[in-house]
N, C-alpha and C positions, 0 to 999 in steps of 0.2 A: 333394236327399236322397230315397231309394228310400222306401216307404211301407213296406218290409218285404223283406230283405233275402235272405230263402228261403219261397220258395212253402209248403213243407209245414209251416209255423209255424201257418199259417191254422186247420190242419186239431189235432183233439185225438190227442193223443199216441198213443192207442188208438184211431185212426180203424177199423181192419180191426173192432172189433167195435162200436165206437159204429152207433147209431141215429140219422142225420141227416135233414134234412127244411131244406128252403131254397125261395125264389125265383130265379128269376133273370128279367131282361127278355129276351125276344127278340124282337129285330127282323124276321125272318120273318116273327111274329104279332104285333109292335107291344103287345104288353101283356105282362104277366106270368104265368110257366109255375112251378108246383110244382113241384118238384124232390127228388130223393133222391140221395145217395152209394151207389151200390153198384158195389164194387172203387175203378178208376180212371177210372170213368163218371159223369158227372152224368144221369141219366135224369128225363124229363119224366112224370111219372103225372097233369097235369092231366083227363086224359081219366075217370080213379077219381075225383080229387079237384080242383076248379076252385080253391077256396081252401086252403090254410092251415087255415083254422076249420074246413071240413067236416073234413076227415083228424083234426083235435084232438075233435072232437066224439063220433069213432066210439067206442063201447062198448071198445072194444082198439085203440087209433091203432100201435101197434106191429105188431100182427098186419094190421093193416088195409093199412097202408104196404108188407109185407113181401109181399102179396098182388096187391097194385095192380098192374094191366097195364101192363109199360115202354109210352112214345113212344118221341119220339126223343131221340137219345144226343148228348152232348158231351165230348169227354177235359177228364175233369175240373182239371188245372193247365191247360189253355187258357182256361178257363172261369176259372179265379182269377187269371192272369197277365192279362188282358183287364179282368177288376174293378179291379186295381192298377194299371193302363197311368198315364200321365202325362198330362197332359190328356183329350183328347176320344176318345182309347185308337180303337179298332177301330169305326165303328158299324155293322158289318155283324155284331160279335161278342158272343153275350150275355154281361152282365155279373150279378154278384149285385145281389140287394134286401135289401132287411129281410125275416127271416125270418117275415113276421106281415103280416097282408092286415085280415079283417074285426074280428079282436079289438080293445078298445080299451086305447088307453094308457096304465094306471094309474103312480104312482109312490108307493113307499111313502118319508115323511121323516123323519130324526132316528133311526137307528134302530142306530145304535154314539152309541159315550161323547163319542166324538172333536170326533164331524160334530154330534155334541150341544152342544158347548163352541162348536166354531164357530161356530154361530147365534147362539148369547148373547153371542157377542162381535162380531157383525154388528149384531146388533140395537141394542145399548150404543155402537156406534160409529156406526149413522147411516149405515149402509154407505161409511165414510169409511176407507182402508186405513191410513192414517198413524197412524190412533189404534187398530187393532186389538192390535199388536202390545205396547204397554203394557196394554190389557184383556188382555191371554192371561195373561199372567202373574199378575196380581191376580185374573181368574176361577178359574184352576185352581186358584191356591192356596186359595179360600175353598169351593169347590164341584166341584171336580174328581175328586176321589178319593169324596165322599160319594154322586156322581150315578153316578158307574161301580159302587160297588160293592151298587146296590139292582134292584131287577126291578120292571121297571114294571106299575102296577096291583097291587100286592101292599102288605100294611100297612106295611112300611119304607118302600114309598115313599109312601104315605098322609103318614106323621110327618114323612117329610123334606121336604115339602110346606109343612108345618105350620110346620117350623123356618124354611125360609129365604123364607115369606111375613113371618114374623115379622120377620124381619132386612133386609125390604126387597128380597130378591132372586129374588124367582118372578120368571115368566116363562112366555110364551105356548108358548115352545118346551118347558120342562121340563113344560108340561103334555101336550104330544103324548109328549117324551119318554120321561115318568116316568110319567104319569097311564094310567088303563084303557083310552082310546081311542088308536090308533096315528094319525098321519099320513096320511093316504092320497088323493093328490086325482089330479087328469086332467092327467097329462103333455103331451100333446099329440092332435089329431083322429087319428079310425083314418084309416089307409092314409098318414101323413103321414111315418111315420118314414123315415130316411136306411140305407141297407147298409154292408159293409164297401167300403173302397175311397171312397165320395163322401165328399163333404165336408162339416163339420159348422160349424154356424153362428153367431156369436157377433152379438148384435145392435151397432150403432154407437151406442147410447145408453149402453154398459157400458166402465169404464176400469176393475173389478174382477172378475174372472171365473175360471172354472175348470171343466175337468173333472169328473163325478162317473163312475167306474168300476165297475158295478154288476154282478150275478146276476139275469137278469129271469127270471120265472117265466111261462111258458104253462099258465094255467087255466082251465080249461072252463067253459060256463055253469051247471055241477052245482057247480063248485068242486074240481073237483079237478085236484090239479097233474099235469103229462104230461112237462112238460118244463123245458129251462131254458137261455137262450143268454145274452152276453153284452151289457152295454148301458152306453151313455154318456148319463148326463140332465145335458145341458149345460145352469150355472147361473151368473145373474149376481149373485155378491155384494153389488156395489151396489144393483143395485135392490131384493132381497129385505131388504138390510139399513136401507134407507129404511123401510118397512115391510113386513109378512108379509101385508098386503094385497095388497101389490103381489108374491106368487108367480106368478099366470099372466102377467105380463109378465117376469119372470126366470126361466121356463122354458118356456115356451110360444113360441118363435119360429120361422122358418123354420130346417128342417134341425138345429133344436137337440136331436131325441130320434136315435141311432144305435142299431141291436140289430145280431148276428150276428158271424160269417158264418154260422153257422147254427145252428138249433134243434137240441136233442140230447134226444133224447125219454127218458124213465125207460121202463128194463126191465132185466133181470136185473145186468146187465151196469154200469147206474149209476142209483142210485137217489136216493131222494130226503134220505138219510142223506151220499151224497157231495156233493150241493148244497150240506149242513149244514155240510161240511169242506173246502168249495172255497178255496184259497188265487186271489186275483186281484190280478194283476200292471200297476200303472202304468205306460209310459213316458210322457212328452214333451221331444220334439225338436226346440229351437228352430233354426229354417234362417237366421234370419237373424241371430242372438245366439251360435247353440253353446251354447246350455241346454240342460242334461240335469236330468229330474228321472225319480226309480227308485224307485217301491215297492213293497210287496207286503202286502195287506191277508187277513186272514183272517176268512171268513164264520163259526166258531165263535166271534166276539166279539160277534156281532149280540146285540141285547138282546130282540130279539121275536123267535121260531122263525117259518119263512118258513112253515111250514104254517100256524101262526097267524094270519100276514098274509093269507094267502090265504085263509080262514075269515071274517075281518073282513072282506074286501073284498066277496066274492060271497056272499049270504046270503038270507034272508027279505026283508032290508029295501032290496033293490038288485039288481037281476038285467042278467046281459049274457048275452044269448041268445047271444050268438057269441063269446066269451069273453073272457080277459082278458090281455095283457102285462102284469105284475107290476114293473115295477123296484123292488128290493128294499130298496134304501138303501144309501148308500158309508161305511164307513171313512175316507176320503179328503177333507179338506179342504185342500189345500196350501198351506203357510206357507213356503215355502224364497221365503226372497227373490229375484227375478229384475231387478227394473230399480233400485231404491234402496235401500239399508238401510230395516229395517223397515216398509217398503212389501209385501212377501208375492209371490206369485204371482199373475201374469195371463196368459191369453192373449196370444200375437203373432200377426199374419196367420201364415198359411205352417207354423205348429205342428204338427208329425206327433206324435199321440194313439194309441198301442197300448194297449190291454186285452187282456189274459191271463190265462188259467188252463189250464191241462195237460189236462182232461178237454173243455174247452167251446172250444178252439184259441185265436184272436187275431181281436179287433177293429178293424181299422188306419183311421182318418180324417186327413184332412187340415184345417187351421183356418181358414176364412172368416169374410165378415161373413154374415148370416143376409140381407141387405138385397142381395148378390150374387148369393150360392149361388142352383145352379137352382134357378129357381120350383116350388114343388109346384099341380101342376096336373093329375095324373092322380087324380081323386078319384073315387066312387063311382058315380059316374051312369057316366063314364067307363070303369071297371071293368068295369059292367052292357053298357055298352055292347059291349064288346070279348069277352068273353064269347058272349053271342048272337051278335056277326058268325061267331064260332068255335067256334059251334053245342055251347056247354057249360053255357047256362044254363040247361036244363034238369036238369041234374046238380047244382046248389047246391041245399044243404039236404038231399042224398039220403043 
């Protein structure tokens, strides 16, 4: 099965006036080149910008991008037909990356009604799937409609705190959920994340798992939002549902965080008001079952405004000099049964995972074990290293 079926899906609907910004690897240079979309050209501006983080950091990353001295050039569906190839593609050919180098990997949790029910009924089950599917029905019906319809941090949800402590039914999650302080912890190490095209990682300790389909945010170390691409924070039900102690092991694995195919910077053209009303589009495509599962999640249900989140995360009390990926929170917990009655959805090897949205194009990965997938081994020293061979680290930070 193709990982994507027409090249220009990748790309936002309104590419001609979007404002892209990407990686890609190339093997001429053995490390990773900044990247821009201008026309049907992938151009390299490494030579302005060595990182990611510097171009986000500039006073005007739009203006600054729009200015930056081309490299060299690539036809840019060469450049995306090479990310999709089928195994080990071209390695003469550069491919994409995640669109994100020094920034660190935040995730925000809990943060729709939905994926809020979810957790309480992970938690209540023990991350056991056989028993989730009778909690679903008994949670909604006693806290489902009360929990959707209050704003978190605000005196309704104060009271409803109040009520369903009384009746036995708080919960660690209704406090990130509902309570003043949002969810927010460390997705996974900078420079760890996977691109469009690789493959995403499911650990072999998980027989309950899932996609999350998200809006990540690129914010700066002042805190303010620039941007915003596409992201996958692959999680494992079970072990989150064992306990919520155990999140950096149900999200923290190889290859388990995806962003791109590329950053889409805020200016006139999309702001940060269309992040607000970004519709975002599930597939997965089972290759070796013929599962198909199809949704489409709307970012005006979010229960915390994402400038919000971004405010919470980077502040007085927490600073990231080189900024931050945001993953925003999913909509999305899938309960479509796939291999038993009332067993839910899991992961199969061989899974093709799209993420869409019209304005931020398509995120395409493939499903592995995290214990397979290429090792992550280009890390920072790494980076430094490849950099100064290529006579550009004196340009970081400028």
């Amino acid at each position: 099965m193709n990982l994507l079926d027409d090249l220009s899906d990748l790309l936002p609907t309104d590419v001609g006036r979007a404002t892209l910004v990407g990686r890609v690897l190339d093997p001429a240079v053995a490390g990773p080149c900044v990247v821009t979309v201008r026309g049907e050209e992938l151009v390299d501006v490494s030579a302005s910008f060595p990182t990611i983080s510097d171009l986000l950091e500039q006073p005007d990353p739009v203006a600054a991008l729009r200015q930056a001295e081309p490299g060299r050039g690539w036809p840019l569906t060469d450049v995306l037909a090479a990310s999709l190839a089928e195994g080990a593609g071209d390695p003469a050919s550069p491919t994409l990356l995640a669109p994100v180098d020094l920034s660190v990997l935040k995730a925000a949790g809990v943060t729709f009604a939905s994926s809020l029910m979810e957790r309480l009924i992970e938690e209540r089950a023990g991350g056991d799937p056989a028993q989730a599917d009778r909690l679903r029905g008994e949670l909604e019906a006693v806290v489902g409609r009360e929990v959707s319809a209050v704003r978190p941090g605000s005196e309704d949800a104060a009271r409803l705190k109040t009520d369903l402590q009384s009746r036995g039914l708080w919960s660690q999650y209704l406090e990130v959920g509902l309570g003043p302080d949002p969810e927010v912890f460390t997705k996974a190490p900078v420079l760890s994340a996977v691109g469009c095209g690789q493959q995403v990682g499911v650990a072999e300790v998980s027989s309950w798992n899932n996609p999350e389909p998200e809006v990540a945010l690129a914010v700066t170390s002042t805190g303010r939002v620039v941007g915003a691409t596409l992201g996958n924070d692959v999680n494992l039900r079970d072990v989150e549902g064992r306990s919520a102690l155990l999140l950096p092991r149900a999200k923290d694995n190889n290859a388990s965080a995806a962003a791109g195919p590329f950053l889409r910077l805020l200016d006139d053209d999309f702001t940060l008001d269309d992040v607000r009303g970004a519709a975002v589009r599930l597939q997965v495509l089972g290759v070796d079952d013929g599962f198909v599962l199809d949704g489409t999640s709307d970012m005006s249900q979010i229960s915390r405004d994402v400038a919000e989140l971004a405010a919470y995360t980077v502040g007085d009390a927490h600073q990231y000099p080189d900024g931050v990926l945001l993953y925003t929170g999913t909509l999305f917990s899938p309960t479509q049964d796939r291999d038993h009655p009332g067993m839910g959805f899991t992961h199969h090897l061989e899974d093709v995972v799209r993420i869409s949205s019209p304005r931020l194009g398509t995120l395409v990965n493939r499903v592995t074990r995290s214990e397979t997938a290429p090792r992550w081994e280009f890390g920072l020293r790494a980076l430094i290293r490849n950099l100064h061979q290529r006579g550009l680290l004196d340009r970081v930070g400028h």
